[in-house]
C-alpha positions as CSV (number, residue, x, y, z in Angstrom):
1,X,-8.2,-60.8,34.8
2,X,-6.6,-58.4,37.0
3,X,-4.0,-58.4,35.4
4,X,-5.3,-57.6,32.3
5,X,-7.0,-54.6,33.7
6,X,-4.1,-53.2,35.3
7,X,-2.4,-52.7,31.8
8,X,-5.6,-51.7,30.3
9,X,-5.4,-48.9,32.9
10,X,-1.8,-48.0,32.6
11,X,-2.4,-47.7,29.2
12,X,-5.6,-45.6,29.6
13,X,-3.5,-43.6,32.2
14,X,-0.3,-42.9,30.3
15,X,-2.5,-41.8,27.4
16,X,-4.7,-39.3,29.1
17,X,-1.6,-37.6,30.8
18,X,0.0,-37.4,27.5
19,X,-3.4,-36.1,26.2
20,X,-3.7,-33.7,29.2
21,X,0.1,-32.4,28.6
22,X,-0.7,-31.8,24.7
23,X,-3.4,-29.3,25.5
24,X,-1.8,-27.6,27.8
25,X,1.3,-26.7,25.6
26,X,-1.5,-26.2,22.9
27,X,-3.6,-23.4,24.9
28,X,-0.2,-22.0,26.8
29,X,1.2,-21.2,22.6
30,X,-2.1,-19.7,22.0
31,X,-2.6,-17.7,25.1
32,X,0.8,-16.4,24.6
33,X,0.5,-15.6,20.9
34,X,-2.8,-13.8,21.8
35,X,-0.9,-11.5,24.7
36,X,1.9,-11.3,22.1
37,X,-0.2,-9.8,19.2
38,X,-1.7,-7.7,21.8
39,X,1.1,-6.0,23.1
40,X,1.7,-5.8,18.9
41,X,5.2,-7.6,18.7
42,X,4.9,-9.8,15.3
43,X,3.1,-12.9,15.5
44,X,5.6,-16.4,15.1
45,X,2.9,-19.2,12.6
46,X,3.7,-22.1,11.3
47,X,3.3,-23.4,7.5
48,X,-0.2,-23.2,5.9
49,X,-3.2,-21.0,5.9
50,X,-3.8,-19.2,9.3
51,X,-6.7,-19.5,11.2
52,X,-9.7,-17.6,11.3
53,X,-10.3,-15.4,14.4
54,X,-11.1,-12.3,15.8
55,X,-7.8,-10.9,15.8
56,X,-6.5,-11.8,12.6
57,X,-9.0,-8.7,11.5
58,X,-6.8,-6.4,12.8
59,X,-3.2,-7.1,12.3
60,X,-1.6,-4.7,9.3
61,X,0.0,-6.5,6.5
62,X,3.5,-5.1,5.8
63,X,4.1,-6.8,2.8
64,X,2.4,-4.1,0.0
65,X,1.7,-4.6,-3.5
66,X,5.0,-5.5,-5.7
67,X,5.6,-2.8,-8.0
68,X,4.8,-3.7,-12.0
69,X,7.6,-5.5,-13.7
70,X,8.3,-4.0,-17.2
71,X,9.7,-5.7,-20.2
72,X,13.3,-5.7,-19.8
73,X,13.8,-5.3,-24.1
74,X,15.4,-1.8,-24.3
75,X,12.0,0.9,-25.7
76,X,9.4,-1.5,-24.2
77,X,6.6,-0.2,-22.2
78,X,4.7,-3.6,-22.2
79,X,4.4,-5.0,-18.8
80,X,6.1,-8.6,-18.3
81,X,4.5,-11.7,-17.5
82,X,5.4,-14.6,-15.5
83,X,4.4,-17.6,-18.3
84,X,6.5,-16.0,-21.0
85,X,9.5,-15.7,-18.3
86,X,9.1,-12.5,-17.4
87,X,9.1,-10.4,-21.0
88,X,5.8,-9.6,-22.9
89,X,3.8,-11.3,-25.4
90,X,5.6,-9.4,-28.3
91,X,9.1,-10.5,-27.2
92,X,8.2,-14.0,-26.2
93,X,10.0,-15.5,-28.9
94,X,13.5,-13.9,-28.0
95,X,16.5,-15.9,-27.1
96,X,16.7,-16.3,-23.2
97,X,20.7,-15.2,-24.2
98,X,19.1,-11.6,-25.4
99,X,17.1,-11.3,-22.6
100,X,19.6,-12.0,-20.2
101,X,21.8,-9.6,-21.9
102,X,19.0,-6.5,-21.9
103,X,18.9,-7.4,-17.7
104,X,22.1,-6.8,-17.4
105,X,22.3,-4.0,-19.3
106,X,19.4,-2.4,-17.6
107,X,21.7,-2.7,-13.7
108,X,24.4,-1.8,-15.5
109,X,23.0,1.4,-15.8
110,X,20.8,1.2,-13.0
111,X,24.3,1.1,-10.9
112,X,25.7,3.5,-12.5
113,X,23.0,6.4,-11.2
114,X,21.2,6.7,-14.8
115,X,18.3,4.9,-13.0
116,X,16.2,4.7,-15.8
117,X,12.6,3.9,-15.6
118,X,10.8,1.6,-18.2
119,X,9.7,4.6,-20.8
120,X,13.4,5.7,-20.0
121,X,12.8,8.7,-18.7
122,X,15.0,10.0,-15.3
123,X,12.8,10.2,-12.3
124,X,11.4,13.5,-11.8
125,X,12.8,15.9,-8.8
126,X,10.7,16.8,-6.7
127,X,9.9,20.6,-6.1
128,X,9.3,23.0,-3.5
129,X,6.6,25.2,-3.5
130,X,7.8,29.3,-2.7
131,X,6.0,31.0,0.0
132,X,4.9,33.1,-2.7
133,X,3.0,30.2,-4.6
134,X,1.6,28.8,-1.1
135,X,-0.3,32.2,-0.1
136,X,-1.7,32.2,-3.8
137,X,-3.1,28.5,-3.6
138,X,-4.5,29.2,0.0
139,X,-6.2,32.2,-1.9
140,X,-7.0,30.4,-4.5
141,X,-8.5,27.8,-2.4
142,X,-10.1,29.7,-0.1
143,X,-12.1,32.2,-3.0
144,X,-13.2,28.5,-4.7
145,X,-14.7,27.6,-1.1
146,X,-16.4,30.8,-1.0
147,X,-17.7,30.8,-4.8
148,X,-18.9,27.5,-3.8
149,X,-22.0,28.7,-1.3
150,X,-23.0,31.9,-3.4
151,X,-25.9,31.4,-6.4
152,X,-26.6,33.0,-9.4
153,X,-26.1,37.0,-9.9
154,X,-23.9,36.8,-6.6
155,X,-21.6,34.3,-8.3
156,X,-21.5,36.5,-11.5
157,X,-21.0,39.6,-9.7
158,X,-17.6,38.0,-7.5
159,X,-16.2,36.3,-10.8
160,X,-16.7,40.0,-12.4
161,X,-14.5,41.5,-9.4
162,X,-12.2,38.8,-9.9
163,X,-11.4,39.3,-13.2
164,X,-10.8,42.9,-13.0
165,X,-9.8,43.8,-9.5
166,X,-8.3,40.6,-8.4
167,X,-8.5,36.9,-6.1
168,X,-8.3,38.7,-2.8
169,X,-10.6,41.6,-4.0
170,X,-13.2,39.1,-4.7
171,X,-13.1,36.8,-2.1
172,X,-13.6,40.1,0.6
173,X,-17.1,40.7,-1.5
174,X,-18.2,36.8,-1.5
175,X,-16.9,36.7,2.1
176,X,-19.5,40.0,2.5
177,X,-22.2,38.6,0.2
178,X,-22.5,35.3,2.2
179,X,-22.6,37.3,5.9
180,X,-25.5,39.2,4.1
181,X,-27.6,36.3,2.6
């Protein structure tokens, strides 16, 4: 009988230090994933769905939205979808040869610097405002705000001065008209 209990232990002993040395590794990982996402170096997971906890609110995705994939037949606007292998509904029925052919086409040209967009049009260049057109829009902007608290014949009266002696002339009478009201 002694014996028998003597393995029974062993046994019972062998599998609580294995138990024991399981949840230690277990809560060392999390502890040091925790400090880790703290000190906001990215966090290593695993496969699956990750588990729910407090600081999963806070962590910023930096995988965004994909942009829209377009139609790659050559005047299409339509936007592609993934069960008709990426080309719209009216296309569909197109030999994958055709297809395949438009694609290349399109980085042909896309290599090539004529970067065209999916309505073909060239991507617009972006302009610079002039000094000039930044004091008007502050102006502008500023005789809105000021249009904005006057009522009635006081509103009437500043869009009169406006129109005839100008933006800055009016917005020094509703500047007045407001200090007086």
């Amino acid at each position: 009988m002694t014996n028998g209990n003597n393995g029974i232990n062993s046994i019972v002993q062998e599998f609580t230090a294995q138990l024991t040395a399981l949840i230690e590794r277990e809560t060392q990982a999390r502890m040091q994933a925790s400090v880790m996402a703290a000190l906001g170096a990215p966090v290593r997971r695993g496969p699956g769905r990750p588990p729910k906890n407090g600081l999963a609110m806070f962590s910023v995705s930096s995988r965004g939205s994909r942009p829209k994939q377009f139609c790659p037949v050559p005047g299409c606007k339509n936007v592609a979808a993934p069960v008709f292998g990426m080309v719209c509904s009216a296309h569909r029925d197109l030999p994958k040869a055709k297809i395949k052919e438009y694609r290349e086409a399109r980085r042909k040209a896309k290599r090539e610097g004529q970067a065209r967009t999916s309505g073909g049009a060239a991507p617009r260049k972006k302009v610079r405002a002039t000094p000039k057109v930044l004091k008007a829009r502050k102006l502008q902007g500023q005789y809105m705000g000021a249009l904005r608290t006057l009522t009635g014949g006081a509103r009437a009266r500043v869009k009169a001065v406006a129109k005839d002696k100008g933006v800055s002339e009016a917005l020094k009478l509703a500047q007045s008209l407001k200090k007086a009201a």
